[in-house]
C-alpha positions as CSV (number, residue, x, y, z in Angstrom):
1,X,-46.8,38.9,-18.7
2,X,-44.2,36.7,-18.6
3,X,-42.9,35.0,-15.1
4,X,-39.8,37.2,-15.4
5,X,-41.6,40.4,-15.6
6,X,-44.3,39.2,-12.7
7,X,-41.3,38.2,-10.2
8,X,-39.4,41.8,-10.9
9,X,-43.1,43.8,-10.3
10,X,-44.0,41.6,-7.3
11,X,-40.8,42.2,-5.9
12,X,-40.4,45.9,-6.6
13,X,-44.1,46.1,-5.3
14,X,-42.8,43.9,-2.4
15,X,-39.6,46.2,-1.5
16,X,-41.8,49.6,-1.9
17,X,-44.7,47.7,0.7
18,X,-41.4,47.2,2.9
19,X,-40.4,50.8,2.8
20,X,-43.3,51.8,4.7
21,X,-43.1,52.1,8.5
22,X,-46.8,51.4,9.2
23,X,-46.9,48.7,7.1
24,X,-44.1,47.1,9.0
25,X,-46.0,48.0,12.4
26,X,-48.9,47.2,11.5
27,X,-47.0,43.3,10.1
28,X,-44.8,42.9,13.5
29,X,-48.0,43.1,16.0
30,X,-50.4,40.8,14.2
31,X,-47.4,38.1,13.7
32,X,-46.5,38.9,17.2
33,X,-50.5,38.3,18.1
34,X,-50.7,34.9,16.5
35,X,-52.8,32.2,18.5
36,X,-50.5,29.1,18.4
37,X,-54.8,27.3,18.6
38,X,-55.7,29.3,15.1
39,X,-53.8,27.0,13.1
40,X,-55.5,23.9,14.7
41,X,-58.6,25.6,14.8
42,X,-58.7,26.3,10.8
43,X,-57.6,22.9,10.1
44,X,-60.7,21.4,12.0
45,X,-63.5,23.8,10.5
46,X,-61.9,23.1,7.0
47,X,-61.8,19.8,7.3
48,X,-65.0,19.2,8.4
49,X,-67.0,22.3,6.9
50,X,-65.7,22.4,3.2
51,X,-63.2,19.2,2.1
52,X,-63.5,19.7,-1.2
53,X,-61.9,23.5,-0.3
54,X,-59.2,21.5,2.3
55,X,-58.6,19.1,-0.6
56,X,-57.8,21.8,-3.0
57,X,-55.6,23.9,-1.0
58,X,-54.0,20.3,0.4
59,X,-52.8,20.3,-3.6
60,X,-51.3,23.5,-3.3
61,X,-48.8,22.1,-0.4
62,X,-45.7,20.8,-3.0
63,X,-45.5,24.5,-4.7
64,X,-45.9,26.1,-1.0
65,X,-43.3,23.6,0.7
66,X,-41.0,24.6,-2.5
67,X,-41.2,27.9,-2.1
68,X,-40.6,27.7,2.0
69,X,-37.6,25.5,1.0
70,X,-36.3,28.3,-1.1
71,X,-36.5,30.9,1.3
72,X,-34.8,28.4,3.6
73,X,-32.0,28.3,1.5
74,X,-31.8,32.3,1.0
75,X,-32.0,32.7,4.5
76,X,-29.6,30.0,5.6
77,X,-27.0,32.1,3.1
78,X,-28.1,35.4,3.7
79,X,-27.7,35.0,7.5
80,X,-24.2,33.0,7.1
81,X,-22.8,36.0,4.9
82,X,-23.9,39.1,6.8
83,X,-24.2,37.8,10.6
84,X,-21.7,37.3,13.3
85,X,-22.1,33.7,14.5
86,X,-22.4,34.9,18.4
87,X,-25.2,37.4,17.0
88,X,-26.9,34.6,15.6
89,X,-26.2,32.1,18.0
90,X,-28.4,33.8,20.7
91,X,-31.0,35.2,18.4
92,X,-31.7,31.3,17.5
93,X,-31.4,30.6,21.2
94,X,-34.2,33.2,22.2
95,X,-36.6,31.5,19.4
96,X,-36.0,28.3,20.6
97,X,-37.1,29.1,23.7
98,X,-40.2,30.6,22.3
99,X,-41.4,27.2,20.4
100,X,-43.6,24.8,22.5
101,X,-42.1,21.6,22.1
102,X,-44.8,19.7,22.9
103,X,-46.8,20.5,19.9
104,X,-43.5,20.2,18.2
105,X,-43.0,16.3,19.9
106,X,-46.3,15.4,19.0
107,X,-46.3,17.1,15.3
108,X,-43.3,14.7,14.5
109,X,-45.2,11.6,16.2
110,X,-48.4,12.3,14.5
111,X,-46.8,12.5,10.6
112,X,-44.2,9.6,11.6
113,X,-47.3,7.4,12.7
114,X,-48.8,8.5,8.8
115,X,-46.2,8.1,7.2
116,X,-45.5,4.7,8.2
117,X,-48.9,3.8,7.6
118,X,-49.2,5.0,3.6
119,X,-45.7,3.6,3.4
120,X,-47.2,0.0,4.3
121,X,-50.3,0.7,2.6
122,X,-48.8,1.9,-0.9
123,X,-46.0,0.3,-3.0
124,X,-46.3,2.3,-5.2
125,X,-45.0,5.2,-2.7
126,X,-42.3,2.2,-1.6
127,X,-41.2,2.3,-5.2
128,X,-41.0,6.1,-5.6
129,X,-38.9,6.7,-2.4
130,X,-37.0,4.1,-3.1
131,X,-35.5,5.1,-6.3
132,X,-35.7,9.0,-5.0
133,X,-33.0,7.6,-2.3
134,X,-31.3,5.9,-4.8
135,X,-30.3,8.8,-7.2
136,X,-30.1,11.8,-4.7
137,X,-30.0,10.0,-1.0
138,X,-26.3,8.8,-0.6
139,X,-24.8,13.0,-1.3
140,X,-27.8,14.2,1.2
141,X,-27.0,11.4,3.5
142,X,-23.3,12.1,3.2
143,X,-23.5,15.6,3.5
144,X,-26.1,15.4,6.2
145,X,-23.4,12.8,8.2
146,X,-20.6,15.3,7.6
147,X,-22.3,18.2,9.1
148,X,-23.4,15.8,12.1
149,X,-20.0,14.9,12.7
150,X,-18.9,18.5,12.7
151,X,-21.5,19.2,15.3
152,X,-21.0,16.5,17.6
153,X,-17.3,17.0,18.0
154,X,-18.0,20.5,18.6
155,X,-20.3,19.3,21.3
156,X,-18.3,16.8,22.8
157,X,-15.4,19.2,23.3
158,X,-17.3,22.1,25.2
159,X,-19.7,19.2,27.0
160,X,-17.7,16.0,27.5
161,X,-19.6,13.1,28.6
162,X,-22.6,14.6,27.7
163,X,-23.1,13.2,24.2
164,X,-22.8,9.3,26.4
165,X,-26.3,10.9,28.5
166,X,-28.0,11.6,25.4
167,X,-27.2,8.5,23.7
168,X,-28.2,6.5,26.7
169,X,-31.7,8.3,26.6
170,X,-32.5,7.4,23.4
171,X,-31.6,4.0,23.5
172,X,-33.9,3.9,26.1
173,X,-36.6,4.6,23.9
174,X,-36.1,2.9,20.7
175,X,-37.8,-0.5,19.2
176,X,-34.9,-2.9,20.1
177,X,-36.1,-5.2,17.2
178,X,-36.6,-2.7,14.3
179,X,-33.2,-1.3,14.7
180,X,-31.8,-4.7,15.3
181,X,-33.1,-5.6,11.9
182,X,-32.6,-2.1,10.1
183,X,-28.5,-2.0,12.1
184,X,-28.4,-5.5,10.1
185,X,-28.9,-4.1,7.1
186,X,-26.6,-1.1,7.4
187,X,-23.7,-2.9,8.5
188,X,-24.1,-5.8,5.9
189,X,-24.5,-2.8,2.9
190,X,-20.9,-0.9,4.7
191,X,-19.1,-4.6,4.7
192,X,-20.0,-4.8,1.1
193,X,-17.6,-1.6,0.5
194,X,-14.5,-2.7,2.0
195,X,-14.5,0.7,3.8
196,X,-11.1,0.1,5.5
197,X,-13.0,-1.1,8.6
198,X,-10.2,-2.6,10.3
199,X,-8.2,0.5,10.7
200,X,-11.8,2.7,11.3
201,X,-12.0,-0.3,14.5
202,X,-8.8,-0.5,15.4
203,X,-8.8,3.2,16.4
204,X,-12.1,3.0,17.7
205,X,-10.8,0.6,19.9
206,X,-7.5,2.4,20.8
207,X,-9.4,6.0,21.7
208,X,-10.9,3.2,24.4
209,X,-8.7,1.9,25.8
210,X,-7.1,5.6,26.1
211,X,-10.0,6.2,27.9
212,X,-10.4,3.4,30.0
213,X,-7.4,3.8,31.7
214,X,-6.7,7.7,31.5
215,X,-3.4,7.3,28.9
């Protein structure tokens, strides 16, 4: 069978499971039952019980984080071309408030903390990331700053002075002499472009001194 035929089946097979009311009861109150512990739990006892099984499902995770990308992307377009913005605004709101963000604060800590440690141990992995970031990083970076950009003037115009507090708080956390060096680095690769620099300062400066003294 080939993988055209297998995606139309699956997915008629998918769409005609979907149809069924009891199906879609029975789906909604054992998602809606999920023990936030189970996944920790099942990690632990695979780990420790069966590694070569962890191991071999551990293989599996580039085709699964693939495929989760994908429906990311289907959803994000789906959801942008047949929802309301308000609609969607608070349904995102109400999940957010659902997540525990401690789990999700130490989640990021944990991977950072591993990341940084293959990336020191490996250069081979230095090599590999670095020319990834090479050929696709400056239109994800550039497209990732754009959309940043959008979002923080939005803030800044509903919240003024708000974006100064959050600024302030993370300054207050960050290793002073790993962005010193890394800041370095940034700002001698931008001088190297030329970026018109004066006039991007010289209005930096001006929107200050606007600022400063109410003009």
């Amino acid at each position: 069978m080939s993988t055209g035929t297998f995606t139309r089946t699956h997915g008629g097979i998918l769409n005609e499971i979907l149809r069924t009311p009891v199906f879609k009861d029975i789906l909604r109150t054992n998602l809606n039952q999920v023990n936030p512990s189970t996944g920790s739990d099942l990690v632990k006892t695979l780990l420790w019980q069966d590694p070569e099984l962890f191991l071999g499902l551990v293989s599996t995770l580039p085709a699964i984080v693939n495929s989760l990308t994908r429906a990311c992307l289907e959803l994000g377009v789906q959801l942008k071309d047949k929802f309301p913005a308000e609609l969607l605004k608070s349904y995102l709101e109400a999940l957010y408030n659902d997540l525990d963000t401690e789990d999700l604060k130490g989640c990021g800590k944990v991977w950072g903390e591993l990341v940084s440690s293959m990336w020191e141990a490996s250069s081979e992995l230095r090599v590999g990331a670095t020319r990834s970031i090479l050929a696709a990083g400056p239109k994800v970076v550039a497209n990732a700053i754009n959309g940043l950009a959008r979002s923080v003037n939005a803030f800044t115009r509903e919240n003024p002075g708000a974006v100064g507090i959050f600024i302030a708080s993370v300054l207050k956390d960050l290793d002073r002499e790993e962005v010193r060096q890394a800041t370095h680095s940034l700002a001698g690769a931008i001088l190297d472009q030329k970026w018109h620099l004066t006039s991007w300062a010289w209005g930096l400066a001006r929107s200050r001194v606007k600022k400063r003294f109410g003009i």
